[in-house]
N, C-alpha and C positions, 0 to 999 in steps of 0.2 A: 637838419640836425648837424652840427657843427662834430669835426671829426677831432679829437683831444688825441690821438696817438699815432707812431706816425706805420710806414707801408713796412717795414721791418716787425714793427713788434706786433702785426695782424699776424706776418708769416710765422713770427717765433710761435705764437700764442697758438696757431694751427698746429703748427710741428707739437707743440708738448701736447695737445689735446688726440693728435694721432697716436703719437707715443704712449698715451694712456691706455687708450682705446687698446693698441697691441698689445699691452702688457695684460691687459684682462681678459685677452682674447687668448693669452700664453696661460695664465692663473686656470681661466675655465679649462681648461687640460691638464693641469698638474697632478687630476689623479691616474689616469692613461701611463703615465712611466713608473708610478709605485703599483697599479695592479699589474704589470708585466712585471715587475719583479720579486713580488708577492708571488707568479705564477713559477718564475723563475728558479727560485731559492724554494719552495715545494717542489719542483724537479729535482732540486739537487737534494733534498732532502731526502726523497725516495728511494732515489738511487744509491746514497751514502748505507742507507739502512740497507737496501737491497746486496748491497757489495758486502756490506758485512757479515750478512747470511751465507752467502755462497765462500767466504773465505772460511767460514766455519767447512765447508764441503771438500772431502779431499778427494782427489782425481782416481781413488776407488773405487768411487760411486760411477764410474765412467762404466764397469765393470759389472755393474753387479749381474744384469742379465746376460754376462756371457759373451759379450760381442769380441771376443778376444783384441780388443785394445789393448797398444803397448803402453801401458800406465807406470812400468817400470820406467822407460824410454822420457817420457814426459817430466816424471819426479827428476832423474836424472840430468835434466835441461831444466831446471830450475819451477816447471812447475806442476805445484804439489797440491793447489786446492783450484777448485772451480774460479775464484775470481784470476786467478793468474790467467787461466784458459780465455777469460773472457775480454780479460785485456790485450791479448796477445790477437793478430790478426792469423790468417789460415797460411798466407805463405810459412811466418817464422814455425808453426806447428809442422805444418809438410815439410820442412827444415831439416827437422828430425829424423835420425835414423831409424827405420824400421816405421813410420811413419809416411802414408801413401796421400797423397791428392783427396780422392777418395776419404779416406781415416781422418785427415785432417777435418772435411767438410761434416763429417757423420760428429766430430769430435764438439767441433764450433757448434751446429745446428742441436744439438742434444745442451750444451751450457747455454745458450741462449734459448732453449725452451722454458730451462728453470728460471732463468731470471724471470720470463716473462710472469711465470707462476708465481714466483716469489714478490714480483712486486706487485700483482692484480691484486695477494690480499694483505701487501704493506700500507698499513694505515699510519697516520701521524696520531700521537697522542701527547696532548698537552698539558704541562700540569708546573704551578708556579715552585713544586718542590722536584723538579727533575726537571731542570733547565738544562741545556746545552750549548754547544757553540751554533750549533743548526737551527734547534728551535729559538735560540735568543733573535738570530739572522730573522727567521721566519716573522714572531711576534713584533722585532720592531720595526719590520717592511710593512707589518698590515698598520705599524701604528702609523707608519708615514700617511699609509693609502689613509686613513680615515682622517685624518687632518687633511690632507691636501683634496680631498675631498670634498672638506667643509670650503677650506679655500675656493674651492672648483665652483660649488652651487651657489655659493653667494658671490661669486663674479659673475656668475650666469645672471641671476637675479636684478644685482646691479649694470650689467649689460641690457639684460633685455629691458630696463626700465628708463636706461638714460641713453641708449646707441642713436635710435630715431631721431631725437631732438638734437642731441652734440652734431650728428652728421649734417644733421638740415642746418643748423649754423654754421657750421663750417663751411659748407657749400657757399650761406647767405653773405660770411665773412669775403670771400675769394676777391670781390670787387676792391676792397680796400687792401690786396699784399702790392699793386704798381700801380706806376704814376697815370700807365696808359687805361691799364683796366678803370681804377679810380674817373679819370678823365669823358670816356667812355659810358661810364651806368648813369642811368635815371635818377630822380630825384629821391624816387622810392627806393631802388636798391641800395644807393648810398646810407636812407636810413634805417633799413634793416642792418644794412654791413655795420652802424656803427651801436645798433641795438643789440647785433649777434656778440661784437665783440663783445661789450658789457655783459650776455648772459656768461659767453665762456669761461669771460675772467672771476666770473663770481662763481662759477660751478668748480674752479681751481680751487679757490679759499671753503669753498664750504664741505656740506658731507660725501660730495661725490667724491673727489680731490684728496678730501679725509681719506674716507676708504678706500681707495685706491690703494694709496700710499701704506694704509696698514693691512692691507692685504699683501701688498708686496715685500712686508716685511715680513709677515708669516710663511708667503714662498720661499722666500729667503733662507726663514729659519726650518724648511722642511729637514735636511741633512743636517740638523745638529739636534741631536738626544744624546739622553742618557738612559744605559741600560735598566741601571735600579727605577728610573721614574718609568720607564716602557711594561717592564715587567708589575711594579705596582699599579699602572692602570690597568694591567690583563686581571689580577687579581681583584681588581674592585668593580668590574663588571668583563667577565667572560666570555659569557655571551654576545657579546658586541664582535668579539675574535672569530669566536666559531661562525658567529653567522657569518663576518666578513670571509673568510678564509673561506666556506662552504659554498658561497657565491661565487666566488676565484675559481675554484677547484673542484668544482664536485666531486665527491665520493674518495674526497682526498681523508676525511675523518671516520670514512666506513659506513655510509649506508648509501648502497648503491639504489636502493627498493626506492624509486620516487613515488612512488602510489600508496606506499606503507601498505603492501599487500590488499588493495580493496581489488574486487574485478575489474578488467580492462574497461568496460562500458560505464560502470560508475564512475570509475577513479577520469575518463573524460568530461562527466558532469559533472565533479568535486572541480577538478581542476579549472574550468569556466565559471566557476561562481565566482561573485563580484565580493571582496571582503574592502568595507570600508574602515580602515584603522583611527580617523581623524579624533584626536581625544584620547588614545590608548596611549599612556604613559609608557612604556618598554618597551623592549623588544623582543620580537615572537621569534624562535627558531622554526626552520621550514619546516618541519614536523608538526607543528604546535599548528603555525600558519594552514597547515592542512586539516587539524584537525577543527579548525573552526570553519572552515569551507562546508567542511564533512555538516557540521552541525547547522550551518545556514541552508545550507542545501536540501537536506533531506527533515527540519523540520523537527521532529520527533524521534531523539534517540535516545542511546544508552552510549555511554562515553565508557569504556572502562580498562582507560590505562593505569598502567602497575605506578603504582605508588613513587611519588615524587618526579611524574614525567610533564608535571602541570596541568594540569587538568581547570583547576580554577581560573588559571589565568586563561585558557584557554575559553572557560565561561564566561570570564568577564568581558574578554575579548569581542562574541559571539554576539555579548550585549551590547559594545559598546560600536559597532557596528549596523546592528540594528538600529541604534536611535540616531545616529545618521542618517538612516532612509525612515525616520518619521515616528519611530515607537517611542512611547512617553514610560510606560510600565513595563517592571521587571520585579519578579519574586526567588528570592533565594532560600529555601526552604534544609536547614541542617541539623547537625544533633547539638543540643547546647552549647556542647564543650568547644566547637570553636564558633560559634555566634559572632564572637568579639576580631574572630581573627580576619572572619568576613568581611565583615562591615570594615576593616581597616586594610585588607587588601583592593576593596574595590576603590576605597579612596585615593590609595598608596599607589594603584598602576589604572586610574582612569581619572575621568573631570566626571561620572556618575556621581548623582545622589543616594548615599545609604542612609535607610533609615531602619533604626534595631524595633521589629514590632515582636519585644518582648516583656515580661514582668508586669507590675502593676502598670504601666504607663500604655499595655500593648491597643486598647481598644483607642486611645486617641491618636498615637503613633498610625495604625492601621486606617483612621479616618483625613489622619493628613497624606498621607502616601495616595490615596483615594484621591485627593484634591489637586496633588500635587506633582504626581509623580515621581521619578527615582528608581532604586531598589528596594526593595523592603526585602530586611530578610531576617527570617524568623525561626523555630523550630519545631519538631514534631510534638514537643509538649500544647503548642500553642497552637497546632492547628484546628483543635477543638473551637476558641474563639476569631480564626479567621475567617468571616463569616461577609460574605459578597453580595452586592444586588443581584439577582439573578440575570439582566441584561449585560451584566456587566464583564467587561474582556480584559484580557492582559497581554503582553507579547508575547512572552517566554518566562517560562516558570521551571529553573533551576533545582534538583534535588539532590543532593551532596549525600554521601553512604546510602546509596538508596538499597542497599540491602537491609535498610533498616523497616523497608515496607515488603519484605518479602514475603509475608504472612497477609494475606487477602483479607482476612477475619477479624485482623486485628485493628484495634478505634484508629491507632495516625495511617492508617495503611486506606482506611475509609474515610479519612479526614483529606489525605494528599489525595484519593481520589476525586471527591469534592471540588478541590483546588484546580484542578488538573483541568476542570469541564469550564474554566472562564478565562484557560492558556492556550492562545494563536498556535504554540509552539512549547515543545517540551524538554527536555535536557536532563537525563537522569546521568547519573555518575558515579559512580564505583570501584576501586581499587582492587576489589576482591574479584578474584578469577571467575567466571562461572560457567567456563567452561564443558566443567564434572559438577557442576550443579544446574541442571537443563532444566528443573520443577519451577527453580526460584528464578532463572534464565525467563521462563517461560509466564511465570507471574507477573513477571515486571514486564515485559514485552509487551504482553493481554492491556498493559494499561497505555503504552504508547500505540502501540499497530496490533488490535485484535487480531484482524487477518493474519498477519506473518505468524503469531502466536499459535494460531489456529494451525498452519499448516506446518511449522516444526513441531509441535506438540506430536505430530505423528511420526517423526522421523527420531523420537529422544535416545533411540538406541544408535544411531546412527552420528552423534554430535560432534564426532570426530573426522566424517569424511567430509572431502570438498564439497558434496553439495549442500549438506548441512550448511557450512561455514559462508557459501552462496548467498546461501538462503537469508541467513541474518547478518550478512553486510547490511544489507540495508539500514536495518535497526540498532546494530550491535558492534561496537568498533574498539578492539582493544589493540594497544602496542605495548611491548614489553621495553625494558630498560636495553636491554642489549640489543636489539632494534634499532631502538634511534637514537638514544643519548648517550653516543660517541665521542662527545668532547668531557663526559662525567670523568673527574680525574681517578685515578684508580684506586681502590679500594682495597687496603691493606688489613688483613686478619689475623691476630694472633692469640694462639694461646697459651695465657700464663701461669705453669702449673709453681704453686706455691708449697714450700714442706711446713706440717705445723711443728709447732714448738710442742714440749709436754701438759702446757695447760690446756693449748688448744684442744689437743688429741683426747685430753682426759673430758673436758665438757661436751665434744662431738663423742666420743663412746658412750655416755653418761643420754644422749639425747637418743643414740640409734637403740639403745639396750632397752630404753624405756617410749620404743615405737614412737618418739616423736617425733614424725616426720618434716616440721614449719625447723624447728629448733636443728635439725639436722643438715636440713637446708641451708642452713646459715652459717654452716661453719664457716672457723675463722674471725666470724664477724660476731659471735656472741662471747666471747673473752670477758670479762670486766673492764679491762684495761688495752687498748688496741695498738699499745706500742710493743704488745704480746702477740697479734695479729701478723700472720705472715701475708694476705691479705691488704691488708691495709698499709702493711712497709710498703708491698709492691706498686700500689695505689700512690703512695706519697712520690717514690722514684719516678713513675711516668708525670705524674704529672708535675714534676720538677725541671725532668726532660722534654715535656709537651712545653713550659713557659720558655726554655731556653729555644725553644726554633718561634719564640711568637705565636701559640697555637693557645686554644683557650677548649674548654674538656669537660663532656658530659659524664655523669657517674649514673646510673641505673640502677635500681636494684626492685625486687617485688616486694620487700619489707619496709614496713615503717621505720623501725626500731633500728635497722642498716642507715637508714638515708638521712636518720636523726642521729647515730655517733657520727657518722661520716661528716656529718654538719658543724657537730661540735668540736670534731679533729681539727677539721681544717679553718673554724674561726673565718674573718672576713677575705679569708679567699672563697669562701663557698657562697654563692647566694641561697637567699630565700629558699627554701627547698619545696618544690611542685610535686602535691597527693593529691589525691582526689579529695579532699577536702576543699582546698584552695575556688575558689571563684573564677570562670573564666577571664575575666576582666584581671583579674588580681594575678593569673596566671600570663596574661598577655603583658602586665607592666614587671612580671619579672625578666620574662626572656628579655624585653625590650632593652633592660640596663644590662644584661649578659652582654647583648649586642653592641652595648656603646662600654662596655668594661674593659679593662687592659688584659693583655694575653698572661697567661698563669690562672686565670679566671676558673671556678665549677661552678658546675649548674649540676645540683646532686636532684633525683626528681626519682619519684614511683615507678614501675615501667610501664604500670597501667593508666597510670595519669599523664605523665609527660612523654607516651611513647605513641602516640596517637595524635595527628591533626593539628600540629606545630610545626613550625618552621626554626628551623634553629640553625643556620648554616654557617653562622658568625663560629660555630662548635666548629676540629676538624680530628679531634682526637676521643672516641666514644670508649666508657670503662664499664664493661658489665660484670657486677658481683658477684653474681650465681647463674648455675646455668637455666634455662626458663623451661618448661615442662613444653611447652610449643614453642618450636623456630622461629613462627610466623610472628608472634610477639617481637621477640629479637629483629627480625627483620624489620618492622614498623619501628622500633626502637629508632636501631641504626639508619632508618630513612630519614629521620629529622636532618640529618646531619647530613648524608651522602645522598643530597637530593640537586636539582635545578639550581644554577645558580652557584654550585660550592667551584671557589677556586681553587681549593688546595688539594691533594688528596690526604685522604678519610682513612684513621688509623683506628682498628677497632681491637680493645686488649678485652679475653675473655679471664676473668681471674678464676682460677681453679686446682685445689689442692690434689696431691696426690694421694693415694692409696682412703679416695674417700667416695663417697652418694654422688661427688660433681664428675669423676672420673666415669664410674657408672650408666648416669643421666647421659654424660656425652658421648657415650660409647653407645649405646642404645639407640639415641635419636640419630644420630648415623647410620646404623644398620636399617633402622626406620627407613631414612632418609635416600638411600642408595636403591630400595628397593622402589620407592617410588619415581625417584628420578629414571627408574629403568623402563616406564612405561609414560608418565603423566606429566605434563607441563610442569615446570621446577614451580614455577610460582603458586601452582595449584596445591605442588604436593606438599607445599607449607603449609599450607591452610589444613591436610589432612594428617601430618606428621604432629603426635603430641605422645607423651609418656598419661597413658591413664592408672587409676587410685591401684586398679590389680599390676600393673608393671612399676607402681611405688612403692608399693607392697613387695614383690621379689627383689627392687633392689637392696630394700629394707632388710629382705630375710637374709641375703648374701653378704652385706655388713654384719648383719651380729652374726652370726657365722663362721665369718670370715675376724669376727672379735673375740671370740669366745675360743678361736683357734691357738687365735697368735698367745692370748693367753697363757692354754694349756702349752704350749709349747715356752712360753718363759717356765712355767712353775717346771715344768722337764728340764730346761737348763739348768734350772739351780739344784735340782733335786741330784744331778749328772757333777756339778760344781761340789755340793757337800759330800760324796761318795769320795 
């Protein structure tokens, strides 16, 4: 084969193909210098925070036990608070007059204990409306690392797919860079050398050479960002941050617990389980990641983390793992109201088949899922006609508020048990604590692990001590918010007491006088005219204030006739407004346009319809009307919003007038409240905290009372005025 070029341009053509080779060799490491500085700038982060605590500390505190330290002596030489001390070394302290060798060392070793202290429990906390100079550094170091990242794997990829072949021609080329080598090889190596050439020069112009090239322009472009573009991808997926950062840094975000409290011998079987993710749209935080080990592993549980820690995606996760190692069936079994939300999450974070086996259409739905496989997922209405061959199996069969089967006796509770006897594997799931409910603990157990059932059943007075707690790991796994989800931006509370005007005042006395209690309830909001409403001014101001920072704003209320003026107030800034009337489906395509609406946006909704089993996170400003007779309401409310996923943090306005029922109710549910937090899981003790009909009743009687007072005390003024 006849050689067309000459012994220079073999060697050039070698040289640029080494040169490549090393630049991709440089690309595949380009994340190695942004997670050291990612690790880097989290030290300095800590420490900044850390210094600024101990400068809060003055050189008092050196004192307090006595140790007769010259603290005078210290302030006198300039330093006056812990961090001075800690910047200072032990000679310049021994320096000091009255100030010993000895003093000095007792001096240093005591401020460097509190650091230590102070920074084991300084956590970072990130949130896109409390930015800094530190965390900006932070967020756009990880954004480096996750780009130069992507850079890194797909040079690996495109390495390990072209290095073998480019090298062995290179090698084949070598005969043809001199005259002597040239002169020297076979017949056959010359026509390799001039075959090799050919491939090389073509793997230049084509896609290897392509990507090479545009790879190395994205190295390139590692060092050049911009903050607002950094900071807007933190906000549009979060999670991508936290979990980067959490990998970087452990327990740099506050949970030190890698096991999430399971016992040492399980929590080494959880952790060796194999989870295959291939197919799962998103991304799982290590918590989540565990908790779906938890579930592949042992088979048959009870999930029952506190509301808005995932749980779902955690199921779907569990399945979508599964059917990588060969399972074709999966049953999602919930309460109507979110059917639709289902079937559109499993779409939305997996490549899973959902099929809705519900309404007229559910017996052919339920015969193609039979043929076909997927999800099906359906509800306890419909478990009556879910109806199986009897050889017939399933992998895992999912049950969403399964306290809705807490009752043994009752048909879906004998319907899901049915279900339960043709599922490989079981998954129930629950939000609600059941910690202080060991009957209904103990019912739903009985249908996953009789035995375990069987032998706490006898320990139910015990449900609070370690071995209890032992005992139903196995079965029984709950994490609270404050636990694991350390990167949830924080959650701001306010309450805004509003003064009525005289019309108000006259139609709330006119409701308390005449024991209405719904009508009473509503002050404010039952005006004729609500530009009479002190309520509703304060309502317009937020969320006039909520559109000017970009935030979009849920409004709550438990009346219809609230969440219909509220509607009418606010015209095409308010959507659709969600009651329980509405259709789940009809309910799913309102939030949907919430979500794709511009900021200044309401979503005015019931708090019994839209405070339950929706995602709403596009929300970051929540407005509750009235105060709610249970917390736990309120809290499910306010979870729509302040769940998984939210990048902003969650501003919640309580509206409530003075000298009225809301002042009352909230003073009440507090004392309530304090007494239970003094003994029982906070999460539990919502569920137990409510104002019942005899405590609405006295606050009732303390109002007209308290109206009948003020009264008599005008008609005494004036009576005191005509004298």
């Amino acid at each position: 084969m006849e050689r067309n070029f000459s012994f220079d341009d073999a060697k050039n053509l070698i040289h640029r193909h080494k040169r490549l080779q090393a630049r991709l060799i440089d690309f595949m490491n380009a994340d190695k210098r942004y997670m050291d500085m990612v690790s880097d700038i989290s030290g300095r982060y800590i420490t900044t925070e850390v210094l600024k605590e101990l400068r809060n500390i003055s050189v008092e505190e050196l004192n307090r036990d006595k140790l007769g330290i010259r603290v005078k002596s210290l302030r006198q030489n300039g330093f006056s608070t812990y961090e001075d001390i800690f910047a200072a070394s032990v000679y310049q302290l021994s320096a000091i007059k009255g100030i010993s060798d000895d003093g000095a060392n007792t001096i240093k070793n005591m401020v460097r204990d509190t650091y230590s202290a102070v920074k084991k429990s300084t956590k970072l906390k990130l949130s896109f409306d409390n930015r800094t100079k530190e965390t900006t550094r932070l967020v756009t170091a990880v954004s480096q690392y996750l780009r130069a990242r992507q850079v890194a794997d797909l040079s690996t990829k495109l390495y390990d797919v072209s290095s073998m072949y480019i090298s062995n021609a290179i090698n084949d080329v070598e005969p043809a860079t001199t005259v002597f080598k040239w002169l020297f090889s076979s017949k056959d190596k010359k026509n390799k050398a001039v075959n090799s050439y050919n491939y090389l020069q073509q793997k230049l112009n084509d896609s290897y050479g392509n990507e090479v090239n545009r790879l190395g322009e994205e190295y390139r472009n590692l060092d050049y960002y911009s903050e607002n573009d950094v900071w807007a991808d933190f906000q549009k997926d979060p999670i991508k941050y936290i979990n980067t950062i959490e990998q970087i840094v452990p327990g740099l975000l506050g949970n030190d617990d890698s096991v999430y409290g399971l016992p040492e011998d399980l929590a080494r079987e959880v952790q060796d389980e194999c989870f295959f993710p291939d197919g799962l749209l998103c991304s799982l935080r290590r918590y989540q990641e565990w908790g779906v080990k938890y579930i592949l592993h042992q088979g048959r549980v009870l999930l029952g983390d506190e509301m808005g820690l995932g749980k779902t995606i955690q199921a779907i996760a569990a399945m979508v793992s599964l059917r990588n190692t060969g399972a074709t069936h999966f049953v999602v079994l919930c309460p109507a109201s979110v059917i639709i939300n289902w079937c559109r999450e499993i779409g939305k974070f997996s490549k899973l088949r959902a099929i809705k086996v519900h309404g007229s259409s559910r017996l052919s739905a339920l015969d193609e899922w039979i043929r076909m496989g997927g999800v099906a997922v359906t509800t306890y209405e419909t478990t009556a006609y879910f109806k199986l061959p009897d050889d017939f199996k399933f992998s895992m069969l999912v049950v969403d508020e399964a306290h809705y089967i807490k009752n043994p006796d009752a048909n879906r509770s004998i319907n899901t048990r049915a279900i339960c006897a043709h599922a490989q594997r079981l998954l129930f799931m629950t939000g609600t604590a059941l910690e202080n409910n060991v009957d209904e603990m103990v019912n739903l157990i009985d249908i996953l692990r009789p035995d375990i059932a069987k032998q706490i059943s006898r320990m139910k007075m015990l449900s609070s001590a370690p071995q209890f707690r032992e005992k139903v790991a196995t079965v029984y796994y709950r994490r609270k918010r404050e636990d694991v989800l350390t990167e949830l931006p924080e959650l701001l509370e306010n309450e805004e007491w509003c003064q009525l005007c005289a019309e108000e005042e006259q139609a709330y006395e006119e409701a308390v006088l005449s024991r209405n209690y719904n009508a009473a309830r509503r002050v404010s909001w039952n005006v004729s005219d609500l530009k009479n409403s002190c309520k509703a001014n304060r309502m317009l101001e937020i969320i006039e204030e909520a559109k000017s920072e970009d935030r979009k704003i849920i409004v709550f209320s438990f009346y219809l006739d609230t969440i219909k003026k509220i509607s009418d107030l606010l015209g095409e800034q308010c959507m659709e407004p969600i009651n329980g009337s509405i259709s789940p489906s009809k309910r799913q395509e309102i939030i949907d346009k919430f979500d794709k609406a511009p900021a200044g946006q309401v979503l005015a909704a019931q708090i019994i319809a839209g405070g339950t089993g929706l995602n709403i996170q596009s929300a970051s400003v929540v407005i509750l009307c009235e105060p709610q007779l249970k917390p736990s309401i309120e809290n499910q409310a306010i979870s729509r919003a302040y769940r998984m996923g939210q990048a902003r943090n969650v501003i919640v306005y309580r509206l409530l007038c003075d000298n009225t029922i809301d002042e009352k109710i909230t003073d009440l549910l507090s004392e309530k409240q304090a007494v239970f937090d003094a003994f029982a899981d906070k999460s539990v003790a919502a569920e137990n905290v409510e104002i019942d009909t005899t405590s609405l009743s006295d606050i009732i009687q303390e109002e007209i009372d308290r109206i009948k007072n003020k009264a008599e005390n005008i008609v005494d003024d004036k009576e005191i005025t005509l004298k």
